[in-house]
C-alpha positions, -999 to +999 in steps of 0.1 A: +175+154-054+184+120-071+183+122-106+157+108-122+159+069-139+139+052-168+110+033-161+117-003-145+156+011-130+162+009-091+194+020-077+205-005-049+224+005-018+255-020-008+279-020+016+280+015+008+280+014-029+246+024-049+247+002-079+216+007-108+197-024-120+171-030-141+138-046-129+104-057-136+081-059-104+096-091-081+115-101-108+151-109-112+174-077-111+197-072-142+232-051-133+230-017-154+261+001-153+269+033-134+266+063-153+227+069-167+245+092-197+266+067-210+261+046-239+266+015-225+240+021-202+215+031-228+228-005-246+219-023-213+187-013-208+177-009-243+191-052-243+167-059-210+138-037-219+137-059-248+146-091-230+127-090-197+141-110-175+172-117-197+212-108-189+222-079-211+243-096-245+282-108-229+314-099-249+322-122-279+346-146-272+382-138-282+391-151-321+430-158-325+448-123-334+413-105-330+408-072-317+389-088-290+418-110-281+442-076-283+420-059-257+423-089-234+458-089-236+462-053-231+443-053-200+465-080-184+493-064-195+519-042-170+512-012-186+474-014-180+484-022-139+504+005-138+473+030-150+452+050-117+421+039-108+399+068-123+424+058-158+419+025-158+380+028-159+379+049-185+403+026-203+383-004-198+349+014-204+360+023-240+382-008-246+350-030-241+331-010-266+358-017-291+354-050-285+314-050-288+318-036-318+347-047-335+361-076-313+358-102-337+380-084-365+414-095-376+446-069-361+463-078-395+435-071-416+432-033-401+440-003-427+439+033-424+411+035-447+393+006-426+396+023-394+380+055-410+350+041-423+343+009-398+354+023-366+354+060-368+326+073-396+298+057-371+310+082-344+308+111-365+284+130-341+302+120-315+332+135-315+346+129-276+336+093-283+358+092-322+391+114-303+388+087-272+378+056-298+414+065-321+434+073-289+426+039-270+426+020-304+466+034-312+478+022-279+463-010-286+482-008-317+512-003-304+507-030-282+500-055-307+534-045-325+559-039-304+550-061-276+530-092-291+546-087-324+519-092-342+520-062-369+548-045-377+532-010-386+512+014-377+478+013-396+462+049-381+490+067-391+480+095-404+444+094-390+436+128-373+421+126-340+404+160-341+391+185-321+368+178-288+347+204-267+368+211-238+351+218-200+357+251-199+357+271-168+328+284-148+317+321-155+322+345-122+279+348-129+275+307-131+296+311-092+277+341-079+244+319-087+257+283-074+268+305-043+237+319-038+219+289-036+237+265-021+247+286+015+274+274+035+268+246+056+251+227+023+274+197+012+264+212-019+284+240-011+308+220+006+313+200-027+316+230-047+343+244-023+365+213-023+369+218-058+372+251-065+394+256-037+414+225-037+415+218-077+397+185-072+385+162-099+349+143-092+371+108-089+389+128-061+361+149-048+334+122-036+357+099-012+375+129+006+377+126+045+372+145+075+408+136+083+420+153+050+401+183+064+411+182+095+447+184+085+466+214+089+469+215+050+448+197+022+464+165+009+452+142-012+469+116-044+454+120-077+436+091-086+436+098-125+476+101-123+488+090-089+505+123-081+507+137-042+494+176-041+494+194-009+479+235-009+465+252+014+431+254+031+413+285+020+390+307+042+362+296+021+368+264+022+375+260+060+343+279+067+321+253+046+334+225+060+334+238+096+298+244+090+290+207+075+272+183+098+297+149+102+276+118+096+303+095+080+340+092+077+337+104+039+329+148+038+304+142+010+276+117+012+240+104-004+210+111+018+213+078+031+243+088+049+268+066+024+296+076+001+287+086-031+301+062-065+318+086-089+295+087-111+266+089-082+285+122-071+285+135-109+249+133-111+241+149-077+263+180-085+249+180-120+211+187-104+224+210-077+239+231-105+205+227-122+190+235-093+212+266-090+194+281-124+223+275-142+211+263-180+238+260-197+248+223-199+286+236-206+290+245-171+302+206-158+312+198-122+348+196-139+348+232-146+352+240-113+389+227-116+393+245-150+382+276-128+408+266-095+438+269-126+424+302-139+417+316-109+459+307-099+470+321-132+451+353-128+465+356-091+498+358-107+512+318-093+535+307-121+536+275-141+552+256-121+533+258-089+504+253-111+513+227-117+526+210-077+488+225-071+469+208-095+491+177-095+497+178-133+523+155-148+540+177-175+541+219-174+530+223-204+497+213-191+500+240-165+514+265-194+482+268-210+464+285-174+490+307-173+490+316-216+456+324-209+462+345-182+485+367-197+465+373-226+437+384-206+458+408-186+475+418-218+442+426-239+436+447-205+468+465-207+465+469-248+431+487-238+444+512-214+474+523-236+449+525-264+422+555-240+457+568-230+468+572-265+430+588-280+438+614-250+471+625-259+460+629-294+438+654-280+454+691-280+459+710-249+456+741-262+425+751-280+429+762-321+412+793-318+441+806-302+471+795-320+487+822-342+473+854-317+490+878-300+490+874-262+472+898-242+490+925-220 
């Protein structure tokens, strides 16, 4: 089921693309952006809710040496282009809030003590949105010194980014109840297999193809990182997609028979695991890759091909599955020798009979 908009929101159907817009009976549509969760989103419709039939507020226009005029160069720059698709989104999505916020600011006139209380205090409730906010605003940094020259220091140094939540795997319970919902032949389940199975991300997940699946093995490139992973089919994962009705060249697709957006596909997973009776709001379509790494670590695969599976680009990322791992099997093996050492304290022979005479 399609989750549910605000008042005056239609989602529009393109050239199969669903897009979200804002409108007020036959009047003009006003583009909303993707993602219903996102702040952005909840700035545009706030912006035509109190407009009508107005366009949500543009960018401000780029001051010489302004932050706003830093982003723009940035995002023409080679190091942007060289980003993958699912990166540079997320780049560009924070980026432009920077520059909503605190475009028309000076570079020159930033200070550590500045970017604590005017760019990161108002985000102290959000901290995924203050981490992403410092890390975005220290490569623009960087940018503006060593490649436009503009500064010749660092002014966040010494800012600490913090601590996020991480997406943390799914419980074995959350999969025993997604399982037993969504049966095979559901492109629920279907969904759920790909990336459990296959280590998927959602960016990855919702434009797979029946000719990936029809390959011997599973390959796909990495759309966060641009790195090629190949792994095997499992049974699993064979059976729910033999099972799966084709109605388009993509595996996974809306009820109108069209490829999901990413964010599209994020939603619609998000209300089958609702559906599912899983409540916790921890357990994120992500997770499911967070569980494809555990589940290799606990199998026993090493580092390094957790890392060719999951298409990581360093092995430390891959490290930390397999740290895990081995302190779950070593608090394990701590318990057993611990019950083994209670019964060897144990005596074998009974007291009563120590220091008697044995009888003839």
């Amino acid at each position: 089921m399609p989750r549910k908009l605000p008042p005056n929101v239609e989602r529009n159907h393109v050239k199969g693309h669903t897009y979200l817009s804002f409108r007020i009976g036959k009047g003009p549509r006003i583009r909303l952006p993707d993602d219903p969760s996102s702040q952005e989103f909840r700035d545009a419709y706030a912006s035509a809710m109190a407009g009508g039939a107005k366009e949500p507020p543009k960018l401000p226009e780029d001051k010489p040496r302004s932050i706003g005029a830093l982003i723009t160069s940035y995002l023409g720059s080679d190091a942007f282009r060289s980003l993958g698709d699912g990166s540079k989104a997320g780049y560009r999505s924070r980026m432009d809030q920077i520059k909503r916020d605190h475009g028309h600011r000076a570079v020159a006139g930033l200070t550590k003590e500045r970017i604590e209380d005017v760019v990161l205090k108002p985000l102290h409730n959000l901290p995924g949105a203050k981490i992403d906010t410092i890390k975005k605003l220290r490569i623009l940094i960087n940018h503006a010194k060593d490649d436009l020259k503009w500064v010749d220091r660092d002014p966040s140094e010494g800012i600490r980014r913090g601590k996020s939540k991480e997406i943390r795997a799914w419980t074995d319970a959350e999969m025993e109840a997604y399982e037993k919902r969504w049966k095979v032949g559901t492109k629920q389940r279907a969904a759920y297999e790909l990336m459990l199975n296959v280590g998927t991300a959602r960016a990855d997940t919702h434009l797979t193809t029946w000719v990936q699946a029809d390959a011997e093995d599973f390959e796909y490139t990495r759309r966060k990182t641009g790195v090629p992973v190949a792994v095997e089919k499992a049974i699993s994962l064979k059976m729910a997609l033999d099972a799966l009705k084709r109605v388009h060249f993509c595996i996974i697709t809306t009820q109108y028979g069209k490829p999901f957006t990413v964010d599209g596909f994020s939603g619609w997973m998000r209300d089958a695991i609702k559906a599912a009776g899983i409540v916790d709001l921890k357990c994120q379509p992500h997770g499911l890759r967070k569980t494809f790494g555990r589940l290799l670590a606990d199998a026993g695969a090493t580092a390094h091909e957790i890392m060719a599976a999951m298409g990581h680009l360093t092995l430390a990322e891959a490290e930390r599955y397999t740290r895990e791992a081995d302190r779950r099997r070593g608090g394990r093996r701590a318990i057993v020798k611990l019950e083994d050492h209670k019964a060897n304290r144990t005596p074998q022979t009974s007291s009563k009979s120590l220091g008697k005479s044995a009888k003839s």
